[in-house]
C-alpha positions as CSV (number, residue, x, y, z in Angstrom):
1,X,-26.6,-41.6,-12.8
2,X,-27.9,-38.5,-11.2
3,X,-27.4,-35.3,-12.9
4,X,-28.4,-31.5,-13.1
5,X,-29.7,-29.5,-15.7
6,X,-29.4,-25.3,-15.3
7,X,-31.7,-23.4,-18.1
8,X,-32.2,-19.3,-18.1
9,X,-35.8,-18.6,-18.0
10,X,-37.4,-15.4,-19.5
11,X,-40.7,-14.5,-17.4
12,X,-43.0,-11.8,-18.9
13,X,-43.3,-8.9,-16.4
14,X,-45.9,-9.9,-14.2
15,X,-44.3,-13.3,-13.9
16,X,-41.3,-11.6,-12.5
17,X,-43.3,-9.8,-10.1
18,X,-45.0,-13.2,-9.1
19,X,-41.4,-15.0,-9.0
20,X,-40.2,-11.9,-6.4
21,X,-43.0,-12.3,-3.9
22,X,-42.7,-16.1,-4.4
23,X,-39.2,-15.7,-2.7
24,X,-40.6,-13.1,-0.4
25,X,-43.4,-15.2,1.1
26,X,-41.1,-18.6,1.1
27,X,-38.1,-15.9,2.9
28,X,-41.2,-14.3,5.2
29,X,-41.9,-18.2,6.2
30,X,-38.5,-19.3,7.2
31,X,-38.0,-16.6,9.0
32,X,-41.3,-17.3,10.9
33,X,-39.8,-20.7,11.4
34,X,-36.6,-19.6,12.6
35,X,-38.2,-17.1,14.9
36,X,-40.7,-19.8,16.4
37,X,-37.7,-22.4,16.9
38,X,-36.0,-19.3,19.0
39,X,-38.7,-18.5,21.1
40,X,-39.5,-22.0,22.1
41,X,-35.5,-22.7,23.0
42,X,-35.4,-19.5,24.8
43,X,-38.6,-19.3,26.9
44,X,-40.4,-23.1,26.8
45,X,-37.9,-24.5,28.8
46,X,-35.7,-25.6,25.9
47,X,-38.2,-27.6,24.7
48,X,-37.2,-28.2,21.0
49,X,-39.7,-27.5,18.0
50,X,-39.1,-29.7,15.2
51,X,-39.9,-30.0,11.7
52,X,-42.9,-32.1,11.6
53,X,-44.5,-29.4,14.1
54,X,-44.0,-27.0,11.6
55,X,-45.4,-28.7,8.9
56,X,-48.3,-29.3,10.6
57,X,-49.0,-25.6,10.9
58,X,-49.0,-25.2,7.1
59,X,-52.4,-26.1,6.4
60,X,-54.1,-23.6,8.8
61,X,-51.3,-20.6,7.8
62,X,-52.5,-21.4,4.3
63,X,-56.0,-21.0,4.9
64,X,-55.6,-17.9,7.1
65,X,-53.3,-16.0,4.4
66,X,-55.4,-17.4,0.9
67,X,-53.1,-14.2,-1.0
68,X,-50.2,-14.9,0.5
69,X,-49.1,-18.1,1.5
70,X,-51.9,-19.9,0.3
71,X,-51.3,-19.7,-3.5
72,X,-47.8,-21.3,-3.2
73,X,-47.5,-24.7,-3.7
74,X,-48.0,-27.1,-0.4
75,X,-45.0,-28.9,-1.0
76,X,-42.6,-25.8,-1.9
77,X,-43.2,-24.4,1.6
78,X,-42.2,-28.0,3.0
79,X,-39.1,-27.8,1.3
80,X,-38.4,-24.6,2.4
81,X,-39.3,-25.5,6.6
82,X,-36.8,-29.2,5.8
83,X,-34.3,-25.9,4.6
84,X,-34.5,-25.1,8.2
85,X,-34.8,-27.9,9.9
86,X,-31.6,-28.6,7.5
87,X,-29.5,-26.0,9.1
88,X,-30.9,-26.7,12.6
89,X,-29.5,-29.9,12.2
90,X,-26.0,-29.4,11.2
91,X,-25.8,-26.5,14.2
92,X,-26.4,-29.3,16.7
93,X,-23.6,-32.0,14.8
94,X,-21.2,-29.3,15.5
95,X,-22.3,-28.2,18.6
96,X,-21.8,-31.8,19.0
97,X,-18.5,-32.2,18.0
98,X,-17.0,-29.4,19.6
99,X,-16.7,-27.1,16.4
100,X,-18.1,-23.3,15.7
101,X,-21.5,-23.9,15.5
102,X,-22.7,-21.0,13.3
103,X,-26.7,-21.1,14.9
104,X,-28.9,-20.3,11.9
105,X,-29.3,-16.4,11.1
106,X,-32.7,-14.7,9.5
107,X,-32.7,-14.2,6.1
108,X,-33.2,-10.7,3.9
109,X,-35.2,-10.5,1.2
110,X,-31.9,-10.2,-1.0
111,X,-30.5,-13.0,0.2
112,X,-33.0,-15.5,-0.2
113,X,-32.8,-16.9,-4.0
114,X,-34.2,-20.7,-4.7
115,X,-37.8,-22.0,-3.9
116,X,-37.4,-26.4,-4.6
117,X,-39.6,-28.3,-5.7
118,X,-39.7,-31.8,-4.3
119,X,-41.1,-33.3,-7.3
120,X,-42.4,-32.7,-10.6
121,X,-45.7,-32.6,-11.2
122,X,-46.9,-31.5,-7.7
123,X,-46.4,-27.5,-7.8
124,X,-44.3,-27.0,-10.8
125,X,-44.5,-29.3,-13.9
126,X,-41.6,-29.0,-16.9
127,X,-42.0,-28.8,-20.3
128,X,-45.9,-28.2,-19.9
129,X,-45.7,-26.7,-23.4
130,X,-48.0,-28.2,-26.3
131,X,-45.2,-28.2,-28.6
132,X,-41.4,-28.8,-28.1
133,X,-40.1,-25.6,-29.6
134,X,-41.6,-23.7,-27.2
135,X,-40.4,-25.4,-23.7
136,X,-42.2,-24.1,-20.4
137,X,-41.9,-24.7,-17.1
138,X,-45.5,-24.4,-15.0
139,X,-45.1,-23.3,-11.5
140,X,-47.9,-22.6,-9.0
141,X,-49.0,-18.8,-8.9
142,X,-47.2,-17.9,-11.3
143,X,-48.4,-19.4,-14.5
144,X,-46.1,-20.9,-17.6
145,X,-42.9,-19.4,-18.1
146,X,-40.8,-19.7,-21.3
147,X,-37.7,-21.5,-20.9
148,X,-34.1,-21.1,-23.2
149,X,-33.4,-24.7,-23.2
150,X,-29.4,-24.9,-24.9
151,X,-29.8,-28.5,-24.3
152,X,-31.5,-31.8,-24.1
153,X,-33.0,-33.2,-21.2
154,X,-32.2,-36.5,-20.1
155,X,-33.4,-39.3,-17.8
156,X,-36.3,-38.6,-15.4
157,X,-36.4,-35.1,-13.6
158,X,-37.3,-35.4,-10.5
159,X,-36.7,-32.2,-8.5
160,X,-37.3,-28.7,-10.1
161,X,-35.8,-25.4,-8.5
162,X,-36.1,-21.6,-9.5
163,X,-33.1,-19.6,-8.5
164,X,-32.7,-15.8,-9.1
165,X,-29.1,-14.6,-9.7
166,X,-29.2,-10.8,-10.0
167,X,-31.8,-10.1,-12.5
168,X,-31.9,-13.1,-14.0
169,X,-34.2,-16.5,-13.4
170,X,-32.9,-19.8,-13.9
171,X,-34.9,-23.3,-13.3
172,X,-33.2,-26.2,-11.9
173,X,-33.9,-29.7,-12.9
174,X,-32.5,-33.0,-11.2
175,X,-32.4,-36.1,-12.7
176,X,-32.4,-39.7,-12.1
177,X,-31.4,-42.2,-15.2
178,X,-29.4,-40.1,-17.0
179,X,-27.6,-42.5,-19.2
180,X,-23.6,-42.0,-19.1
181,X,-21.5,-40.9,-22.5
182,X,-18.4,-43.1,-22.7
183,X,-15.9,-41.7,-24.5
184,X,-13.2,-44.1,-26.4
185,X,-10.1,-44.8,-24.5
186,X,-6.8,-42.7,-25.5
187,X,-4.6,-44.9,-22.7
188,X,-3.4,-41.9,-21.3
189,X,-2.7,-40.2,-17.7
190,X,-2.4,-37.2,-16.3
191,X,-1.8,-35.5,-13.0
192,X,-2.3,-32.2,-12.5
193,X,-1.1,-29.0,-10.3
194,X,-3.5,-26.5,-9.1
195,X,-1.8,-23.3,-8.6
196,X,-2.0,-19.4,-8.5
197,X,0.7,-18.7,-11.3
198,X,-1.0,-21.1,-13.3
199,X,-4.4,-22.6,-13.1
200,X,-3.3,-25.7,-13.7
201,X,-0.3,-27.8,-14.6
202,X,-0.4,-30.9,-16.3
203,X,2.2,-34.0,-15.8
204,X,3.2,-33.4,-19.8
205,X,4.6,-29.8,-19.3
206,X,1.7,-27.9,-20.1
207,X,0.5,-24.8,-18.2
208,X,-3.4,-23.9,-18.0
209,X,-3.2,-20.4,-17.5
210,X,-5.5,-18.6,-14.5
211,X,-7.8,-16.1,-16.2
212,X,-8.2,-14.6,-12.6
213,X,-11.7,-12.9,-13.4
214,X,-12.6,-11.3,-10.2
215,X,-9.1,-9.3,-9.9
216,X,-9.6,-8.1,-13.7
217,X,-13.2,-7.0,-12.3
218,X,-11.7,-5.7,-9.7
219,X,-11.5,-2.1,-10.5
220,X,-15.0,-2.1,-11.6
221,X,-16.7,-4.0,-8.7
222,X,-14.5,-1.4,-6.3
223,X,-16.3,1.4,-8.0
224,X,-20.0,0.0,-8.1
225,X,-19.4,-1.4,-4.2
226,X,-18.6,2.7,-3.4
227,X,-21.6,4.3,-5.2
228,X,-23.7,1.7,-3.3
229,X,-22.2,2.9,0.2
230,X,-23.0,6.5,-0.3
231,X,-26.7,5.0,0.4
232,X,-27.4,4.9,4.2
233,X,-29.1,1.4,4.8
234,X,-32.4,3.5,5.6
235,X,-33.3,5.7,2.4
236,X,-36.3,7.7,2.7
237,X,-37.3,9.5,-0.3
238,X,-38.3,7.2,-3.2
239,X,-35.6,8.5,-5.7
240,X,-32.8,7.9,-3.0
241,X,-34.2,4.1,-2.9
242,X,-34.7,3.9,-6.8
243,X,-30.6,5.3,-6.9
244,X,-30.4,2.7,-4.4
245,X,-32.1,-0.7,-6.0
246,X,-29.9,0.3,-9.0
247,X,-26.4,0.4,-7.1
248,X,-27.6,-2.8,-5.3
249,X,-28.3,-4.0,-9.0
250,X,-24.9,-3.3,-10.6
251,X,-22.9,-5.1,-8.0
252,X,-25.1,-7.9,-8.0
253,X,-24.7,-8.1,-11.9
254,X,-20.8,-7.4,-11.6
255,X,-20.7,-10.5,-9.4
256,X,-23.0,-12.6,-11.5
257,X,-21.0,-11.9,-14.7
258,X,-17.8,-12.9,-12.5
259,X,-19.5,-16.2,-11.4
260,X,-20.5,-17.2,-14.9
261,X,-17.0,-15.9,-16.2
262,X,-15.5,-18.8,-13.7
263,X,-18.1,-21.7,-14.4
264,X,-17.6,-21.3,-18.4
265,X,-13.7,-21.8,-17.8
266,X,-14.1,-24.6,-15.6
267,X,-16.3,-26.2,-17.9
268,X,-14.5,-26.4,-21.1
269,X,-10.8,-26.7,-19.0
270,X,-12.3,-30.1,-17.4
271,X,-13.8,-31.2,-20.6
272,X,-9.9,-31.0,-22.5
273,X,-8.7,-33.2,-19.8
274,X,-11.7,-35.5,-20.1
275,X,-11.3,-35.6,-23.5
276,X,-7.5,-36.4,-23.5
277,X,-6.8,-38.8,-20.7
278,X,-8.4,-42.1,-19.5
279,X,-7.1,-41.1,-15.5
280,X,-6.7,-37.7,-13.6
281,X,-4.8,-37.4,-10.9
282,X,-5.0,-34.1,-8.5
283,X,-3.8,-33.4,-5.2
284,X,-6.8,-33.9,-2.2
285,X,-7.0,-30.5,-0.8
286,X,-8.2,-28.9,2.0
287,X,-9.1,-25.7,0.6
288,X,-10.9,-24.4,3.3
289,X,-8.0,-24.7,6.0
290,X,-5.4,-23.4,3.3
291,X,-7.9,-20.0,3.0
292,X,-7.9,-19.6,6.7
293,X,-6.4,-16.3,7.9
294,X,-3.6,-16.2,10.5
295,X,-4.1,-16.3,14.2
296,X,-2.7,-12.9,15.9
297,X,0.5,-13.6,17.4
298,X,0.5,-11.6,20.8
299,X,3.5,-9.6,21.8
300,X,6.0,-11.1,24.6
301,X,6.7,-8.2,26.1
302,X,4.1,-5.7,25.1
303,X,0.8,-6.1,26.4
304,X,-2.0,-5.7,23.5
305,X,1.0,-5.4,21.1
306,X,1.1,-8.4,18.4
307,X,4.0,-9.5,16.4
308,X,4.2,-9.4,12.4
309,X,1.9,-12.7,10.8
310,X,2.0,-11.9,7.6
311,X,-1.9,-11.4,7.5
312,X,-1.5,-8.7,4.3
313,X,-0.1,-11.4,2.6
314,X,-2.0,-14.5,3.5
315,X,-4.8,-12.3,2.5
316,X,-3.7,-11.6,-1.1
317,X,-3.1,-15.2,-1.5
318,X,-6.7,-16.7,-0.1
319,X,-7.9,-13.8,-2.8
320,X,-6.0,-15.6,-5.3
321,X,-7.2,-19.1,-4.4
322,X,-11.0,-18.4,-4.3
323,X,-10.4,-16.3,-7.7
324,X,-9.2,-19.4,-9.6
325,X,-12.2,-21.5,-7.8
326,X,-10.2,-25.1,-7.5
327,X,-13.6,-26.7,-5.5
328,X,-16.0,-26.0,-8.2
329,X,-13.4,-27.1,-11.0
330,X,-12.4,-30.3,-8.9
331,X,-16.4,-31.1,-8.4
332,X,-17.1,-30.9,-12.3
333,X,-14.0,-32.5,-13.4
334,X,-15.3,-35.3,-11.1
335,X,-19.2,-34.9,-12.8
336,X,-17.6,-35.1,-16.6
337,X,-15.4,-38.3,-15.6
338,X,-18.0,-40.1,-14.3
339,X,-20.4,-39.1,-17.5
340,X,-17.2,-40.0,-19.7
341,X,-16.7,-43.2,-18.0
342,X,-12.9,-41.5,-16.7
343,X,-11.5,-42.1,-13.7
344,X,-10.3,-39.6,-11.5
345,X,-7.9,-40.2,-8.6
346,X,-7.3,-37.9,-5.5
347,X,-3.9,-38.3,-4.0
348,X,-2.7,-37.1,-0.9
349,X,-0.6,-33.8,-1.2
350,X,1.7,-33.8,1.4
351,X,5.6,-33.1,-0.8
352,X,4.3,-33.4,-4.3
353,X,6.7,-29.8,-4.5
354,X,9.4,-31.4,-3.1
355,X,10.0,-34.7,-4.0
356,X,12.2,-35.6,-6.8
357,X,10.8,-37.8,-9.4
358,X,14.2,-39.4,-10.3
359,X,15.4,-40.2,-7.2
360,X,12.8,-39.6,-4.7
361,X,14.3,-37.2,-2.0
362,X,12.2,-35.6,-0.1
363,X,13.3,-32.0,1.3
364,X,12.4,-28.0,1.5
365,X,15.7,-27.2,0.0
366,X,14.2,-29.1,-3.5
367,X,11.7,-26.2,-3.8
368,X,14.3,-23.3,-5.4
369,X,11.8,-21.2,-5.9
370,X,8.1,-20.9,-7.2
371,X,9.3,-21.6,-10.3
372,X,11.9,-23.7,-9.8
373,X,13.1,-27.2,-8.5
374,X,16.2,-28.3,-8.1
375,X,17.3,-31.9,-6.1
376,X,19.7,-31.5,-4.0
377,X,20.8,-34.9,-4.3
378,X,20.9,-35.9,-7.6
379,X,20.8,-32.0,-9.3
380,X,17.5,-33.1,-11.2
381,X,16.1,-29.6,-12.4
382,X,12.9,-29.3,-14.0
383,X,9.6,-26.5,-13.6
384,X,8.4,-26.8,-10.3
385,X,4.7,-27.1,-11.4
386,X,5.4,-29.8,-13.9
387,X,7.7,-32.0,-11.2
388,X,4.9,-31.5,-8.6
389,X,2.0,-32.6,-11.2
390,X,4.1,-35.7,-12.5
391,X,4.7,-36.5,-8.7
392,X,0.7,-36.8,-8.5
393,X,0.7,-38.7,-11.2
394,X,3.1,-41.2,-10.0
395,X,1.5,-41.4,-6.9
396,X,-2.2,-42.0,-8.6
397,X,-0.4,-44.9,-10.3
398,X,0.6,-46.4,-6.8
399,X,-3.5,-46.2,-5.6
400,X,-4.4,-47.6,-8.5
401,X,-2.3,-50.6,-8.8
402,X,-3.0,-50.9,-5.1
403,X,-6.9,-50.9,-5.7
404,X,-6.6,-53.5,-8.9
């Protein structure tokens, strides 16, 4: 089993200052990258540069740029150019398929944030410490840096990464032959709701509540995102650009703490329902397409006049649904269960809020309101949450028993 290990590192000073132009020079080369694959569409008569041309350049960029590029590690700046070639490629499936293509954009300075390591031991080695209570992590230019490890490693890693998240370092480790933890059987099953009102809802009645961090930021973010836009984006004295760096800072922070807010709920609300059930159900859903905004809705009659689409609305409610996060909780519910030895079952979601448990009718009328259901064949009332969630669970039964 493959698995991932996140640990905050604390760098002296000048190893922060190494770390920032370590992201500058790797951001400096894929833009150079980017840049070259444009020119060569645009004037070599679309002839197409590839990665392997690229990576052939490295040796000679090194050697020309000794204090810059050249005290990186080789196989870093590879990672970096397969990056590109990376987003190169997907722009060409969906050209391809007939979708937005999205062609790859230059990145800032700000923007860029991880430098990989293909593999440990060529650029970066972990734990190069002499002794185990103090863990380091070498990396190339930049010396040993102290790591907080919370946790044991296990298996073999095999890729290291450094990521920055506002003002704050982080190494990566991924790896392979990580033994899985079974946990012992409780012979139970569950299906659960994702919602707004609620997080969650479980098929036994109860109601994980939505902490909703980013709208209880809100009011804070709102304020730090309004001090940063009295800054023009070109500041020219250096105290206008220190005021600057530190508004830039405080959003970045705001949005970090939100983040790690999220992850920490999501952690310990998929470990409960790893803990209690052998099988969780949920609903397979298209998260993406439910965040969409409206399309305008031209008027008939008026010409650049639209009608009413609700597009306030919609807007409050995609707010909601990234808030409570249900792709990164559904993605480490899947990671615990597979540790625990669990099984979790994705069902299809089409009328799970309108079906009846008891006598299976199927209609809009069922759906009272948000909080309600109510068939209108049999009078079966119940919590609408709870009747949708044991409807998943019924139906994760049925694929189960189908796949046995």
């Amino acid at each position: 089993m493959r698995r991932s290990y996140k640990f905050l590192l604390r760098p002296t000073s000048k190893q922060q200052q190494a770390l920032r132009a370590m992201l500058a020079d790797h951001c400096d080369l894929y833009n150079a990258a980017l840049q070259e694959r444009r020119d060569a569409y645009r004037h070599g008569s679309k002839t197409r540069v590839r990665y392997g041309d690229q990576s052939g350049q490295l040796t000679a960029i090194r050697a020309a740029d000794q204090g810059g590029q050249g005290r990186w590690s080789f196989s870093s700046q590879q990672a970096t150019l397969r990056r590109l070639n990376k987003a190169f490629e997907a722009f060409f499936r969906r050209v391809k398929a007939g979708e937005v293509p999205g062609y790859p954009r230059f990145k800032g300075k700000g923007h860029f944030d991880t430098v990989d390591f293909p593999k440990d031991g060529d650029g970066c080695r972990w734990n190069s410490a002499p002794h185990e209570s103090q863990v380091r992590v070498r990396l190339q230019g930049v010396g040993h840096v102290r790591v907080h490890q919370h946790r044991p490693v296990r298996g073999m890693v095999k890729t290291v990464s450094v990521k920055r998240e506002a003002n704050r370092w982080f190494v990566v480790l991924s790896c392979e032959g990580v033994p899985a933890e079974p946990l012992p059987e409780t012979g139970r099953t569950t299906g659960i709701d994702m919602g707004v009102e609620h997080f969650a809802t479980t098929s036994g009645g109860k109601h994980i509540a939505g902490p909703r961090h980013a709208q209880q930021a809100a009011e804070d973010l709102a304020e730090a995102q309004r001090a940063l836009a009295e800054f023009p984006k070109k500041v020219r004295t250096s105290l206008r650009t220190k005021k600057h760096r530190h508004a830039a800072r405080k959003v970045g922070n705001l949005h970090a703490k939100i983040r790690r807010q999220r992850l920490d709920h999501h952690h310990k609300t998929a470990l409960a329902l790893v803990r209690d059930n052998d099988v969780i159900a949920h609903e397979d859903l298209n998260i993406s397409g439910m965040t969409t905004a409206p399309k305008p809705k031209p008027h008939p009659d008026q010409s650049g006049a639209f009608l009413p689409n609700r597009a306030a609305a919609k807007a409050g409610l995609n707010r909601s649904i990234l808030d409570a996060g249900w792709g990164q909780f559904l993605s480490i519910l899947a990671d615990k269960a597979e540790s625990a030895g669990r099984r979790v079952v994705a069902v299809d979601a089409r009328n799970t809020s309108r079906t009846c448990p008891e006598c299976g009718h199927v209609a809009a009328e069922n759906r009272v309101s948000q909080a309600d259901f109510t068939c209108q064949r049999c009078g079966h009332a119940a919590n609408a949450d709870v009747n949708a969630a044991i409807n998943i669970a019924t139906r994760a039964g049925l694929v189960l028993s189908n796949t046995a």
